[in-house]
BAFI-3210 file (N, C-alpha, C; in Angstrom, 3 decimals, decimal comma, padded with zeros to 6 digits):
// residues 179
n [1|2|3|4|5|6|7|8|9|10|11|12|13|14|15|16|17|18|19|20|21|22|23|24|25|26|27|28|29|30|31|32|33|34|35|36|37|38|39|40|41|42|43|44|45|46|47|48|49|50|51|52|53|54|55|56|57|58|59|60|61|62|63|64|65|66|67|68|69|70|71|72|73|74|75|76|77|78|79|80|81|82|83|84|85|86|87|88|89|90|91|92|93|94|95|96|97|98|99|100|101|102|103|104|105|106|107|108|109|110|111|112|113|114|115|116|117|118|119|120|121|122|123|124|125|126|127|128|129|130|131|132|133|134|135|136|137|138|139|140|141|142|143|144|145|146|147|148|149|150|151|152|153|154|155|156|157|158|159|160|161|162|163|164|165|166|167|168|169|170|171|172|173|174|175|176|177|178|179]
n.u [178,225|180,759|180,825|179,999|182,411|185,136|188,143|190,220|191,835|193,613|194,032|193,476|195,920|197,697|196,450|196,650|199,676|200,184|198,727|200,438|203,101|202,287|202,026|204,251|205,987|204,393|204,350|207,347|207,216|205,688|206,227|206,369|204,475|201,724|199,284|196,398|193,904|191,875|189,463|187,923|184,352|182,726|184,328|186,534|186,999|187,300|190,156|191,218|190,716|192,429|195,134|195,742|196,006|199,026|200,288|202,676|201,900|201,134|197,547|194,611|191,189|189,034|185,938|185,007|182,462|181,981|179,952|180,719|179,918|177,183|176,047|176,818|178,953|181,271|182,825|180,814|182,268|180,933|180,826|179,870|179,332|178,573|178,876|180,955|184,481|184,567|186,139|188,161|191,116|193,428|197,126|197,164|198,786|197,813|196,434|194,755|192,670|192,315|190,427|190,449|192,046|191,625|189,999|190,886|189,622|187,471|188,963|190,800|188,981|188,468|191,062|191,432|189,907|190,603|193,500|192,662|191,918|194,163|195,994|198,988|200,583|199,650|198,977|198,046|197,186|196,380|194,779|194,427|195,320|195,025|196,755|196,625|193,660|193,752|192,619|192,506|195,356|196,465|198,440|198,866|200,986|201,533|200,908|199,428|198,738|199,257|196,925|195,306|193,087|190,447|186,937|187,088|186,010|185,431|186,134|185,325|185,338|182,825|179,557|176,822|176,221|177,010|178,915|181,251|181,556|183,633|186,509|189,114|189,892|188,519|188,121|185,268|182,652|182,269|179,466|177,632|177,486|176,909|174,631]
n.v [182,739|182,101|179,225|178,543|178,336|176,599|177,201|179,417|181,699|183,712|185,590|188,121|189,527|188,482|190,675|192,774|193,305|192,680|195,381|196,851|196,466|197,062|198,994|200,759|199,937|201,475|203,860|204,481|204,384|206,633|208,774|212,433|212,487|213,105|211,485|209,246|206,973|204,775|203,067|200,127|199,745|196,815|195,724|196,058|198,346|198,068|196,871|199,616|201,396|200,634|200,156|202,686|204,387|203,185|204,639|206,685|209,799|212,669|211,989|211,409|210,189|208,118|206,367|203,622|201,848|198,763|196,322|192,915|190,037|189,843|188,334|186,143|183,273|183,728|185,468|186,891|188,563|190,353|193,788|196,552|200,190|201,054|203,006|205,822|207,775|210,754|213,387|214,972|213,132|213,469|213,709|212,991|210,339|207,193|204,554|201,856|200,491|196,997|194,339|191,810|189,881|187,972|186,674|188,377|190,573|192,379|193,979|194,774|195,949|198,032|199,296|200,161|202,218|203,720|204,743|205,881|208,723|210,245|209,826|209,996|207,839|204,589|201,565|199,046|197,647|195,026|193,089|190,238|187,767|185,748|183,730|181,335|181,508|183,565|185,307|187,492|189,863|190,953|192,624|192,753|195,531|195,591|193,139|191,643|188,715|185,288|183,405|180,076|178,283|179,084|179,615|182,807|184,601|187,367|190,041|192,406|190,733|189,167|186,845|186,999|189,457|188,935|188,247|190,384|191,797|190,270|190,254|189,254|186,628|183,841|180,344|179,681|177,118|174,912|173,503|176,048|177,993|176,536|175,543]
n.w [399,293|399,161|399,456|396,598|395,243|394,061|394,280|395,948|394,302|394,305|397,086|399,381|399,991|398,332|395,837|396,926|396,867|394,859|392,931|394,251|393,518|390,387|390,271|391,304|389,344|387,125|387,923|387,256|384,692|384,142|385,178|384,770|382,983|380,588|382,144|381,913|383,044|381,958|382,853|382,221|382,837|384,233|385,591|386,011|388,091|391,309|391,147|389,661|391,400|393,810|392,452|391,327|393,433|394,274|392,281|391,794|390,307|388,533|387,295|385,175|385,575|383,947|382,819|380,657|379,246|378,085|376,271|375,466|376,691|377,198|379,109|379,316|379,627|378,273|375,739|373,240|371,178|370,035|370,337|372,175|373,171|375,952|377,381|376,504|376,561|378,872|378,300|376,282|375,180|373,201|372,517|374,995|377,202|377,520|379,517|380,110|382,234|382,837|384,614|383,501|380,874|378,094|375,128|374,341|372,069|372,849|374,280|371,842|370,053|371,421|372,222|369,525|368,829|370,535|369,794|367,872|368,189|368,269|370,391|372,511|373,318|373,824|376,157|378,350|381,075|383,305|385,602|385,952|383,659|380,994|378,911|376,983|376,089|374,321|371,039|369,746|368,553|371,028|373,572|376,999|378,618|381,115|383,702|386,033|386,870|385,151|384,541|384,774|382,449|383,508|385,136|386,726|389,503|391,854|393,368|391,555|389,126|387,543|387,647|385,829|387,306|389,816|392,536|392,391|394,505|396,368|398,115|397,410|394,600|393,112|391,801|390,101|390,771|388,265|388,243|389,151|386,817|384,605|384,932]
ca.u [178,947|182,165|180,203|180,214|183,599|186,085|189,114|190,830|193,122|194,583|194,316|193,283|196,846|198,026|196,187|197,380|200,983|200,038|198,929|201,347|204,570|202,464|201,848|205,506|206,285|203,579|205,118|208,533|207,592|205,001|206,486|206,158|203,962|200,039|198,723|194,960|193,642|190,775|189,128|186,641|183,540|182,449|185,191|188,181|186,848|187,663|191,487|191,416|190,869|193,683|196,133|196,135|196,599|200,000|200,759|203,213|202,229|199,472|196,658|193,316|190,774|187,905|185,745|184,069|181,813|181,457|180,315|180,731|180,049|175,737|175,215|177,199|180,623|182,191|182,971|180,108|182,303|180,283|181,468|178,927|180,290|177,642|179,716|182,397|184,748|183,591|186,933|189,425|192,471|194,499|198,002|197,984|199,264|196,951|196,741|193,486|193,079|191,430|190,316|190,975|192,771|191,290|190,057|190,776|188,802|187,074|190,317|191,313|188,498|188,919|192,521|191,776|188,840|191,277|194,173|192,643|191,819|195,973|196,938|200,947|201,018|198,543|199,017|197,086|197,668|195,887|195,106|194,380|196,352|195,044|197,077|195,836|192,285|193,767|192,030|193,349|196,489|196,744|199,026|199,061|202,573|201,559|200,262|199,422|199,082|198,840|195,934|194,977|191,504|189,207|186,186|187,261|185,041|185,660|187,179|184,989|184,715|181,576|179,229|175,900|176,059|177,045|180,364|181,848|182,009|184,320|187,601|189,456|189,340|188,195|187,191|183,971|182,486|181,240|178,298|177,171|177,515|176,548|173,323]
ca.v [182,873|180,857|177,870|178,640|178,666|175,704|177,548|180,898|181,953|185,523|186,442|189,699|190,133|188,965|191,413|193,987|193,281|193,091|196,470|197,833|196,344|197,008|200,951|201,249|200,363|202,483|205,151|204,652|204,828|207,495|210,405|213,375|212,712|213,397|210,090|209,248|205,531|204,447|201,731|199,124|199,348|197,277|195,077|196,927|198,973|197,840|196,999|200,564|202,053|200,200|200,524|203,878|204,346|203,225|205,301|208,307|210,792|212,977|211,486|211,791|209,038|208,602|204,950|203,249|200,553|198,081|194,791|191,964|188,831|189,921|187,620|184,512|183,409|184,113|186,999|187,046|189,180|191,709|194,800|197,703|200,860|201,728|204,952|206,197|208,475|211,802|214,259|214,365|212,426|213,587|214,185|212,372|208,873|206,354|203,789|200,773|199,350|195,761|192,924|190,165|189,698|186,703|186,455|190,000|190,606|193,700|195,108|195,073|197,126|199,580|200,127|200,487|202,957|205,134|205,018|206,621|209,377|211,068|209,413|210,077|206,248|203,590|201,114|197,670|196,898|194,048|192,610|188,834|187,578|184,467|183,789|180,498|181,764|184,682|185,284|189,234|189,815|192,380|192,123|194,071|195,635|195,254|191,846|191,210|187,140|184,753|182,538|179,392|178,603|178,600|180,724|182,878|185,792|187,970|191,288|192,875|190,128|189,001|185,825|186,843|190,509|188,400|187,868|191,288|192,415|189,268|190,812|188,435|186,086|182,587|179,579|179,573|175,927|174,642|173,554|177,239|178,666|175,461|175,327]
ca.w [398,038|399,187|398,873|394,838|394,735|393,877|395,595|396,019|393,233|394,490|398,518|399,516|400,418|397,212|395,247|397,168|396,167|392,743|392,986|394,788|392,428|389,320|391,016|391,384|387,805|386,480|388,297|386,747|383,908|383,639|385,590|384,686|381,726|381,058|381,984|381,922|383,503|381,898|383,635|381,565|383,523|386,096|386,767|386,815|389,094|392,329|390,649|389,573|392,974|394,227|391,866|391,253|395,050|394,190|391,075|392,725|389,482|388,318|386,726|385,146|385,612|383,219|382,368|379,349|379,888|376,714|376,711|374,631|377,184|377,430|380,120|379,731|380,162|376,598|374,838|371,700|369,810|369,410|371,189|372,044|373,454|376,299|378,020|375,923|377,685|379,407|377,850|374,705|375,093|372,086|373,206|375,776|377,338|378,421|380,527|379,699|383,226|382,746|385,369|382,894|379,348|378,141|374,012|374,012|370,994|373,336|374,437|370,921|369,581|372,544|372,012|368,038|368,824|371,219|369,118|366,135|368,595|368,345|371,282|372,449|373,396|374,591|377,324|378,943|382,382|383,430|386,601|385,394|381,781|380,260|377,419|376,188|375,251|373,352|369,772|368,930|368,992|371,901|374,920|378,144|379,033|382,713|383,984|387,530|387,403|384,260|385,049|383,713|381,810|384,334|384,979|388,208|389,966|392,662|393,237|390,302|388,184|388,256|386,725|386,012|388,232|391,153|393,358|392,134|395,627|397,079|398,226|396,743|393,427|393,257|390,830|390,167|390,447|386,988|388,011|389,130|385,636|383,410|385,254]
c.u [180,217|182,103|180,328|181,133|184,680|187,298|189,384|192,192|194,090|193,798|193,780|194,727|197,767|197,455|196,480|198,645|200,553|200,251|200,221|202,744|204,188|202,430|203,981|206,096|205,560|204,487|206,525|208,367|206,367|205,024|206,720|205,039|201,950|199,228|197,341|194,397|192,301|190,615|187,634|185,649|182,706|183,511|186,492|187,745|187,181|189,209|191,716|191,822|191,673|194,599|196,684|196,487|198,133|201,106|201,034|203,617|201,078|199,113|195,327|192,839|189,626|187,601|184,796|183,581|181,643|181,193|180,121|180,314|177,843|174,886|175,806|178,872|181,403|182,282|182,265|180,751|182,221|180,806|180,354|179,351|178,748|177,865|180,921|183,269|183,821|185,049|188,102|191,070|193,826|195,608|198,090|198,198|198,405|197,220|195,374|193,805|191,634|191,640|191,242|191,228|192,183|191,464|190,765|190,566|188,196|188,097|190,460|190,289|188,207|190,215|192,686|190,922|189,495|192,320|194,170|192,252|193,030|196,430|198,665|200,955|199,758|198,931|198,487|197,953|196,348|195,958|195,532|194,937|195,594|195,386|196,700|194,467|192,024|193,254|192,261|194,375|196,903|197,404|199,062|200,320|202,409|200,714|200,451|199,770|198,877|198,214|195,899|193,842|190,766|188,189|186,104|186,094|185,586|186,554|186,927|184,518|183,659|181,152|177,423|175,809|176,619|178,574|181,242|182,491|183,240|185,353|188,627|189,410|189,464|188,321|186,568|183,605|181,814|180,242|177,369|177,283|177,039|175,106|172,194]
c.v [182,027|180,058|177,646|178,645|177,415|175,901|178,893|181,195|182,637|185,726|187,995|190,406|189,582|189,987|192,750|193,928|193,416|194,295|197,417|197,511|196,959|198,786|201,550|201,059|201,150|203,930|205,417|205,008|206,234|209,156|211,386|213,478|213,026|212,233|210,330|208,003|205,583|203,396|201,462|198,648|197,815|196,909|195,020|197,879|198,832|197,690|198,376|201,410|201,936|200,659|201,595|204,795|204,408|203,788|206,522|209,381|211,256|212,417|211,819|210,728|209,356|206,822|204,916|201,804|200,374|197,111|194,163|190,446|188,610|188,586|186,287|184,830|183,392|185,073|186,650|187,756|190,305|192,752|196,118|198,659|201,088|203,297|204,975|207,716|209,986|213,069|214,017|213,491|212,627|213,908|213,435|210,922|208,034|204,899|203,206|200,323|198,383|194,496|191,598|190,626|188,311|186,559|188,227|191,139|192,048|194,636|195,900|196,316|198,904|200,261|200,526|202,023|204,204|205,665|205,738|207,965|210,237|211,257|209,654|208,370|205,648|202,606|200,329|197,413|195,857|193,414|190,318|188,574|186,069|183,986|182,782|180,876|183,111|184,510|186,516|189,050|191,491|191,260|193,364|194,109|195,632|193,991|191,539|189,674|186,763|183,975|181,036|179,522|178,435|179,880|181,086|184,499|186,107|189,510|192,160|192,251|189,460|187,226|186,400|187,789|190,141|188,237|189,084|192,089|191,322|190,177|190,148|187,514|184,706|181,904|179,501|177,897|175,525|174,620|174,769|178,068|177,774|175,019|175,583]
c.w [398,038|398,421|397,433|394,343|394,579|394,824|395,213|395,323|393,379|396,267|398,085|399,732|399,244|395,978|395,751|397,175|394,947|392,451|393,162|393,699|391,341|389,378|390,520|389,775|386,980|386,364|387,398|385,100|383,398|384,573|384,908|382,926|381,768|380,592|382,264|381,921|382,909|382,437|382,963|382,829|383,266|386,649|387,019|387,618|390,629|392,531|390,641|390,308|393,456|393,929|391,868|392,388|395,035|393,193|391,830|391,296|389,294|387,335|386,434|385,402|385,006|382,884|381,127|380,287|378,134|377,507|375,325|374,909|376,534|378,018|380,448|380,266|379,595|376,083|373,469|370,509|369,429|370,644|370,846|373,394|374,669|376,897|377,187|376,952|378,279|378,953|376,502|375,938|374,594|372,954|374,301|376,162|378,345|378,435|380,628|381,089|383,097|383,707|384,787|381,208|378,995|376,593|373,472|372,679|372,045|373,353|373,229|370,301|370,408|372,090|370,422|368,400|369,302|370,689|367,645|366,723|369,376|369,311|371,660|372,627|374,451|375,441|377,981|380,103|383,043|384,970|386,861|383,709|381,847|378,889|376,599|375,326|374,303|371,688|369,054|369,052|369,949|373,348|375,863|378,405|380,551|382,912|385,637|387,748|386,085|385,256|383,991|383,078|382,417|384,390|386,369|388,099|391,239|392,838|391,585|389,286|388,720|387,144|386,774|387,423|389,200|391,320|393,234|393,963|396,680|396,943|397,785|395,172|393,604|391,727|390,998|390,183|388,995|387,041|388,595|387,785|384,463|383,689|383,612]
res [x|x|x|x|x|x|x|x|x|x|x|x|x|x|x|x|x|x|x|x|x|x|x|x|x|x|x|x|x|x|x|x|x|x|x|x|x|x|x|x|x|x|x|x|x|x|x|x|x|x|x|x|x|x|x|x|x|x|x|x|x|x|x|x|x|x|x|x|x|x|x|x|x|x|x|x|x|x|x|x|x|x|x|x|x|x|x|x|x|x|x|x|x|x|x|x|x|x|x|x|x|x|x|x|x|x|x|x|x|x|x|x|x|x|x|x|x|x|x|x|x|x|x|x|x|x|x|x|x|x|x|x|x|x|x|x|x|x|x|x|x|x|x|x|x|x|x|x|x|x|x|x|x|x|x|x|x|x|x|x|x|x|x|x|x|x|x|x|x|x|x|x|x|x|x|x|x|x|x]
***
């Protein structure tokens, strides 16, 4: 899987700083309140785990899986909910944890979908930001790295099911995805 890779964007030992700084501001600001991490299945998941490692408050944890990419390497747009959460929300303060920010055209209809459900306050923390290829207007108030435009994998994100398990995040080579 290396081999597929252009170069290495984020360390295993920078993503565990990430975590850990963006943990400690979480924390600050969500003590003593009734926070609840959703995590956008699959590929905040491995972020998720982490992170919340470094969050020193109680928490619920609950995931949605949408997708909008269905197989390539663009967001179609279309947004289809396949797990919606598993408990109510109302009342309380959540916390969207997402791999990557990119057109965020998904985000956006997530955070419209949860917010009409009498949320105290909503929330995007982000492990990857790409603000150039933005097309909604949604921003995460936590941001691990801005990236540029490239198409990276590892550490959850995936291309085509694959590389999600790399401990780390890469560039993908073009010609592995333009095939």
């Amino acid at each position: 899987m290396r081999d597929d890779l252009k170069d290495v964007l984020l360390s295993e030992e920078d993503i565990h700083q990430i975590c850990k700084d963006l943990g400690e501001e979480i924390t600050a600001a969500y003590k003593g309140k009734p926070l609840v991490c959703i995590g956008i299945l699959k590929g905040s998941v491995m972020f998720m785990a982490d992170l919340i490692k470094y969050i020193d408050t109680h928490l619920a944890i609950d995931f949605m899986d949408v997708s909008s990419y269905h197989g390539g390497t663009e967001s179609t747009g279309e947004v289809q909910i396949l797990k919606d959460l598993s408990s109510s929300i109302e009342n309380k303060d959540i916390l969207i944890i997402e791999d990557i920010l990119e057109t965020g055209t998904t985000l956006k209809s997530i955070t419209d979908l949860l917010e009409s459900r009498r949320v105290n306050s909503l929330e995007i923390v982000t492990l990857l930001d790409k603000p150039n290829r933005r097309k909604a207007n949604i921003e995460a108030k936590y941001v691990g790295k801005k990236i540029p435009d490239e198409f990276v994998v590892g550490y959850g994100l995936d291309y085509a099911e694959n590389y999600r398990n790399l401990p780390y995040i890469g560039t993908l080579k073009p010609e592995i995805y333009s095939k």
